[in-house]
C-alpha positions as a Markdown table, in Angstrom:
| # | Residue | x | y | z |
|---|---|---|---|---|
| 1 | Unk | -63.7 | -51.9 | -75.6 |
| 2 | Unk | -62.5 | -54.6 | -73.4 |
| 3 | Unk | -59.0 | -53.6 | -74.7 |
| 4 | Unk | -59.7 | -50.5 | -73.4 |
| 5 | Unk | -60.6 | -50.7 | -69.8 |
| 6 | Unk | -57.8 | -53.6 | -69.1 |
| 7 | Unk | -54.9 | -50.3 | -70.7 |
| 8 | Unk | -56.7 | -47.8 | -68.0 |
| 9 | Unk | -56.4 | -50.1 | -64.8 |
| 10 | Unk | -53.5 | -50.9 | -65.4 |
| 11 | Unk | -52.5 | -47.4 | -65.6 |
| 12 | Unk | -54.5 | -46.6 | -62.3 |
| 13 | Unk | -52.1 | -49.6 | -60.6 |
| 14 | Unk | -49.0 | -48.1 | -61.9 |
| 15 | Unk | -49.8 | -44.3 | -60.7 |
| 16 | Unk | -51.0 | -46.2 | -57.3 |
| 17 | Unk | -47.9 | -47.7 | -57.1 |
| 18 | Unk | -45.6 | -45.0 | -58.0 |
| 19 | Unk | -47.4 | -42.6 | -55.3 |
| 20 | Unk | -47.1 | -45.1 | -52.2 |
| 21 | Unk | -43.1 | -44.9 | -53.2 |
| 22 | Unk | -43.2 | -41.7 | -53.0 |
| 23 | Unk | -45.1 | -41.8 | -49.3 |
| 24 | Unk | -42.3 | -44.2 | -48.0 |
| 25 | Unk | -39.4 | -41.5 | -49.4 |
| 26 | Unk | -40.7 | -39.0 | -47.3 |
| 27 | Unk | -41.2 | -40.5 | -44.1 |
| 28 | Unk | -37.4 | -40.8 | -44.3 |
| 29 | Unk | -35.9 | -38.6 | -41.2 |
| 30 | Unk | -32.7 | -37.5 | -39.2 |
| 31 | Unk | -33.5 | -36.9 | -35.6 |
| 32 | Unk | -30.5 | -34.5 | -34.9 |
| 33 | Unk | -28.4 | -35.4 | -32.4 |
| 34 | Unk | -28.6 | -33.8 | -29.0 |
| 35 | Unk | -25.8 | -32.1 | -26.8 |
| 36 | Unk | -25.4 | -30.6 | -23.2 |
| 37 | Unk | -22.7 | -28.6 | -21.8 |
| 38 | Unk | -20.2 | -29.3 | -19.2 |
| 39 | Unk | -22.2 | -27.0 | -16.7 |
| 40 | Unk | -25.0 | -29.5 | -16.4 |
| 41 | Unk | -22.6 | -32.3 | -15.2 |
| 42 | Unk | -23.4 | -34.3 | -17.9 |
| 43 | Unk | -21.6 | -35.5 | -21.1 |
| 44 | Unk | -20.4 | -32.7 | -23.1 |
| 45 | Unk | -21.4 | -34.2 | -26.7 |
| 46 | Unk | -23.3 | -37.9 | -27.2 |
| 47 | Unk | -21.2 | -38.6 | -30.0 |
| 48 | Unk | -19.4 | -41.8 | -29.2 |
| 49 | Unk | -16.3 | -41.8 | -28.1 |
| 50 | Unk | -15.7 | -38.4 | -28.8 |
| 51 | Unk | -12.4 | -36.7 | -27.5 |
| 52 | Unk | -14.2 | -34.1 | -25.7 |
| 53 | Unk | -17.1 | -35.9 | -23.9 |
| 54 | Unk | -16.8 | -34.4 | -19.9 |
| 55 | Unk | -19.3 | -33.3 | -17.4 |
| 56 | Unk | -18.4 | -30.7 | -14.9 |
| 57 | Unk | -16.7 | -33.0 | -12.2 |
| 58 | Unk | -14.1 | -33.7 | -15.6 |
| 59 | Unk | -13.2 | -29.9 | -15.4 |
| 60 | Unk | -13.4 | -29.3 | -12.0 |
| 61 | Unk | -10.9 | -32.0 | -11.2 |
| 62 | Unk | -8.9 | -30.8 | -14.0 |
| 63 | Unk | -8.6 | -26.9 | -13.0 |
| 64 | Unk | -7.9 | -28.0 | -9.1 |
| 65 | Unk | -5.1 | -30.6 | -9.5 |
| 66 | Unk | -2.9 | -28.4 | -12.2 |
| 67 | Unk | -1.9 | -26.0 | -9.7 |
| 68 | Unk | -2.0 | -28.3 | -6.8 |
| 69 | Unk | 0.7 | -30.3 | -8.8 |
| 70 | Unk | 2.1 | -26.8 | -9.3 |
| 71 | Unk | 2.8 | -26.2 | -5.8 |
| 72 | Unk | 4.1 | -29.6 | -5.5 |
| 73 | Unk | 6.5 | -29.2 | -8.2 |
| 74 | Unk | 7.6 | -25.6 | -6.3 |
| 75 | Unk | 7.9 | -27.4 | -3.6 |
| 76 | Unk | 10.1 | -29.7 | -4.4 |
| 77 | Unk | 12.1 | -27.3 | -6.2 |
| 78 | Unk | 12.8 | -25.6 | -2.6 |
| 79 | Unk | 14.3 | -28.5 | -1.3 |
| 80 | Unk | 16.4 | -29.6 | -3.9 |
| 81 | Unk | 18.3 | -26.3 | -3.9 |
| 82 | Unk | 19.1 | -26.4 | -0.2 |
| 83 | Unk | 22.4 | -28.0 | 1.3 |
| 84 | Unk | 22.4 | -30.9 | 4.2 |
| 85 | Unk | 19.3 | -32.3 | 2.6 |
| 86 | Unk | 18.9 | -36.4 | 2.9 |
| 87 | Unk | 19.6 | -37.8 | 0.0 |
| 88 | Unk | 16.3 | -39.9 | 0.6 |
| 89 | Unk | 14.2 | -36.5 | 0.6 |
| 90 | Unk | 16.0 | -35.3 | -2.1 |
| 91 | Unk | 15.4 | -38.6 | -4.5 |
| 92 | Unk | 11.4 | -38.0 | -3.7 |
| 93 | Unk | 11.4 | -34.7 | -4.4 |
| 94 | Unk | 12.7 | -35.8 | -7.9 |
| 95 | Unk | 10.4 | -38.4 | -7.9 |
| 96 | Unk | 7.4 | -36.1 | -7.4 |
| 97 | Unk | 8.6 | -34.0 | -10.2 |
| 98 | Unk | 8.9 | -36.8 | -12.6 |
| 99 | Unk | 5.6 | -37.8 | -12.0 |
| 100 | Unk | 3.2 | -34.4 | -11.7 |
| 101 | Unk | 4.9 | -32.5 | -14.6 |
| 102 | Unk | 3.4 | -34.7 | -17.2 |
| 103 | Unk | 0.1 | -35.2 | -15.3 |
| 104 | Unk | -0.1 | -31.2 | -15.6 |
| 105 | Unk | 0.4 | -32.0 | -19.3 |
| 106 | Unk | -1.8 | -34.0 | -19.9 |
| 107 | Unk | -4.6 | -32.3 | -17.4 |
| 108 | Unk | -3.9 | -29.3 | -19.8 |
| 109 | Unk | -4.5 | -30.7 | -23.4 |
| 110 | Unk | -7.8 | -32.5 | -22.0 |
| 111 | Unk | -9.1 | -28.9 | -21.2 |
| 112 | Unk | -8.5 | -27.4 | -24.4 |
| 113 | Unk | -10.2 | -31.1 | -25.9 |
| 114 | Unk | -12.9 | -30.2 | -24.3 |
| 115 | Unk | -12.8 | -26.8 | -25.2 |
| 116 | Unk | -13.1 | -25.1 | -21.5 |
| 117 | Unk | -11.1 | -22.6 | -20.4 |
| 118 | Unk | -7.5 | -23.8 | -19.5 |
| 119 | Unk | -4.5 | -23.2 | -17.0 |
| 120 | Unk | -1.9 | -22.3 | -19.7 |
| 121 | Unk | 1.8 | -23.2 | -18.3 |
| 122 | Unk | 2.3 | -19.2 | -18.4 |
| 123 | Unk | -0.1 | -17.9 | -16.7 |
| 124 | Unk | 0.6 | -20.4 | -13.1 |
| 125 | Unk | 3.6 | -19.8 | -10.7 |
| 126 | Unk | 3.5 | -16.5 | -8.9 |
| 127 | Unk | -0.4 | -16.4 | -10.2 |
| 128 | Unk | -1.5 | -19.7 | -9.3 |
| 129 | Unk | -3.6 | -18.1 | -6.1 |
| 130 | Unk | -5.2 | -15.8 | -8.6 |
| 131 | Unk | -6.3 | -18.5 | -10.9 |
| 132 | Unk | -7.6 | -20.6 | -8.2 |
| 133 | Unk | -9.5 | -18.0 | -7.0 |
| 134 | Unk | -11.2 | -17.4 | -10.4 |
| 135 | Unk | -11.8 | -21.1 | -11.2 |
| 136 | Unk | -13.0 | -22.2 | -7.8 |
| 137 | Unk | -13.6 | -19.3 | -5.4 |
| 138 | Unk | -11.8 | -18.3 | -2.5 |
| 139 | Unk | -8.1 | -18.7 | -2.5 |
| 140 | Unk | -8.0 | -19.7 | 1.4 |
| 141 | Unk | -10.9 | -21.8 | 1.6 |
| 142 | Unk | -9.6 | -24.0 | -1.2 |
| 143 | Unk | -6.1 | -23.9 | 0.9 |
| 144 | Unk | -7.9 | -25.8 | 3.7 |
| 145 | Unk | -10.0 | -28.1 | 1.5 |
| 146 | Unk | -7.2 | -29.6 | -0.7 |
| 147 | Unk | -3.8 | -29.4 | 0.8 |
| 148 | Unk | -2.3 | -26.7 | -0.7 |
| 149 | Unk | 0.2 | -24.6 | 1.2 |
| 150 | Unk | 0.3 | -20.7 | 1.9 |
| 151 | Unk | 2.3 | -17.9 | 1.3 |
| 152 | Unk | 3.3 | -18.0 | 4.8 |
| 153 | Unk | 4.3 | -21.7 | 5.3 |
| 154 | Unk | 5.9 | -21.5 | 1.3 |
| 155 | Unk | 8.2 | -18.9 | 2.7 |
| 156 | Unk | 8.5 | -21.1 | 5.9 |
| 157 | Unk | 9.9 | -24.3 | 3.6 |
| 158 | Unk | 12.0 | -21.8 | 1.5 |
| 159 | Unk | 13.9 | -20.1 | 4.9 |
| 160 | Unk | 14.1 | -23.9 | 6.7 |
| 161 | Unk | 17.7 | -25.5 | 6.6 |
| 162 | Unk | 19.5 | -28.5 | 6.4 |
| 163 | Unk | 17.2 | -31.6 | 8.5 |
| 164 | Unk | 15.6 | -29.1 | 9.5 |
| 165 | Unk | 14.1 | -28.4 | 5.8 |
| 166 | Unk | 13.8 | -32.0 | 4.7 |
| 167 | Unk | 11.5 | -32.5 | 7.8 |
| 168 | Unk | 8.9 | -29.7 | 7.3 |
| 169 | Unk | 8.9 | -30.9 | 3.6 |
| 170 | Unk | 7.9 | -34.4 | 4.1 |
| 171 | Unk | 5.4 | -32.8 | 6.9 |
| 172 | Unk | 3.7 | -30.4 | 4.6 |
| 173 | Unk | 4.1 | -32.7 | 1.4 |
| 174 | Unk | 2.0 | -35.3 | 3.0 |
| 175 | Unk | -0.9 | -33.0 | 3.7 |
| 176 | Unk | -0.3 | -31.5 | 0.4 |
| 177 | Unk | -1.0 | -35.5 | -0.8 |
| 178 | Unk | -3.9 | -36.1 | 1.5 |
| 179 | Unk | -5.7 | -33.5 | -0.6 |
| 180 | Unk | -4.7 | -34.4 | -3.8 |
| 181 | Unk | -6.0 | -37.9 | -2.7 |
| 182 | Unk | -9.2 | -36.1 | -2.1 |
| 183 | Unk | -9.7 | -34.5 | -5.0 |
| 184 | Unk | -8.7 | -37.7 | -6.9 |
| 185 | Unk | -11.5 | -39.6 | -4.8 |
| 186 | Unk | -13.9 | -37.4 | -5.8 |
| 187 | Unk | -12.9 | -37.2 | -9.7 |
| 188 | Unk | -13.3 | -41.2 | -9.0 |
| 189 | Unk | -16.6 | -41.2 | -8.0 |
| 190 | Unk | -18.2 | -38.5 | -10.0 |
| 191 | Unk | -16.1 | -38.5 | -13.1 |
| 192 | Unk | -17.5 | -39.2 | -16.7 |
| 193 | Unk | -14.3 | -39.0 | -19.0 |
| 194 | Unk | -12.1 | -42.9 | -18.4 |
| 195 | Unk | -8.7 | -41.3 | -18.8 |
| 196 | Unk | -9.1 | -38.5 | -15.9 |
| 197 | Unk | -10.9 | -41.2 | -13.9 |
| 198 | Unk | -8.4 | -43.9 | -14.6 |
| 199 | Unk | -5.5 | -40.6 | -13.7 |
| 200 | Unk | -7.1 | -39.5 | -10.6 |
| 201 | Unk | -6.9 | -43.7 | -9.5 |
| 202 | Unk | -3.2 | -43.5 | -10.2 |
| 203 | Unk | -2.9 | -40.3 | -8.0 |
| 204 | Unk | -4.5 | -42.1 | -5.0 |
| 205 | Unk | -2.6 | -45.1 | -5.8 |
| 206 | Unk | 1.1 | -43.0 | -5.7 |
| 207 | Unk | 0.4 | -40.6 | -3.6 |
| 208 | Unk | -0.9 | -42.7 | -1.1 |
| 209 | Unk | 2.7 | -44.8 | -1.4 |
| 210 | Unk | 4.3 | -41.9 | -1.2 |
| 211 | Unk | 3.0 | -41.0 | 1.8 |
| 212 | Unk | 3.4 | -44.0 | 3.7 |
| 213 | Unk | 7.0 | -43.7 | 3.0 |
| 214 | Unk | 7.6 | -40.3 | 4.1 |
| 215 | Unk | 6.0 | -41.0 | 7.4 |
| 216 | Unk | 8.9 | -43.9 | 7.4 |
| 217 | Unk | 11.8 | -40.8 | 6.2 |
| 218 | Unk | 10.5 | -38.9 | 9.3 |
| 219 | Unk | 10.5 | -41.0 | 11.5 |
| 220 | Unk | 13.8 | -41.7 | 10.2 |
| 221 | Unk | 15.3 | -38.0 | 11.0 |
């Protein structure tokens, strides 16, 4: 009898047991992780280290300085085609292409990282107003904001000759820099991804040389 009831506690114990394992399986959960989109200004993905974390300020920054380097780059082309151009003027020029073509590049593979809507290389030249006027509103207004030249004073660079040329170039390329510096600042300050951040520093850092000397080239002329 004894026998007995020692065999059925011991039993009892062992379901008791096997039950409160059970319990602690259970309780076992994955809280999923969360995301927000690039439209809220925050961090596209909370993975860490992901390729396409960006906020809104990432893209912005992105879709204005591609065809503000653009223009740049057009510009620049103008002069180096021209006769009885410096040879000063015509190294920058150079210079400024070196240095914006890859940044346009690289500001293009981070949009498609990040999955937002790019600025394929195709699709800017003769269309660049267009596309600045879908990405960031009015054509004009973004004209005065950041630098960036119009039709009329293009055509004026493209018609100018000689010293002549070279001066409105380093005139209109150093506003053309001043608002590439401001859009950098900005991308600075309200940035979230490191590498457009630590690009837009560079920007300010070059352009901002660059501009010192061309003030020296026209005083120069």
């Amino acid at each position: 009898m004894t026998s007995r009831i020692f065999l059925a506690a011991a039993a009892v114990a062992v379901l008791t047991l096997s039950a409160c394992a059970d319990d602690g399986d259970d309780t076992t959960a994955t809280t999923p992780a969360t995301t927000t989109t690039a439209e809220d200004g925050a961090p596209a993905t909370t993975e860490e280290g992901d390729a396409s974390e960006h906020s809104a300020a990432d893209v912005r920054f992105a879709r204005m300085m591609i065809p503000h380097h653009e223009q740049a780059i057009e510009m620049s082309d103008i002069i180096l085609a021209k006769e009885g151009v410096p040879d000063d003027v015509r190294e920058l020029a150079e210079e400024i292409k070196a240095a914006q073509g890859p940044e346009i590049e690289q500001l293009d593979e981070w949009l498609g990282e990040w999955g937002e809507p790019g600025m394929g290389r195709g699709d800017h030249g003769d269309h660049m107003g267009d596309h600045m006027g879908d990405h960031m509103g009015d054509a004009g207004e973004m004209r005065m904001m950041d630098g960036m030249l119009s039709p009329e004073e293009m055509q004026e660079l493209a018609d100018a000759e000689g010293t002549d040329a070279a001066r409105l170039f380093l005139e209109q390329m150093i506003v053309h820099h001043e608002g590439a510096i401001d859009m950098a600042e900005d991308q600075v300050s309200g940035g979230t991804h490191p590498e457009a951040v630590e690009l837009a520093q560079t920007i300010i850092d070059t352009q901002q040389r660059e501009i010192d000397q061309m003030r020296e080239m026209l005083a120069g002329l």
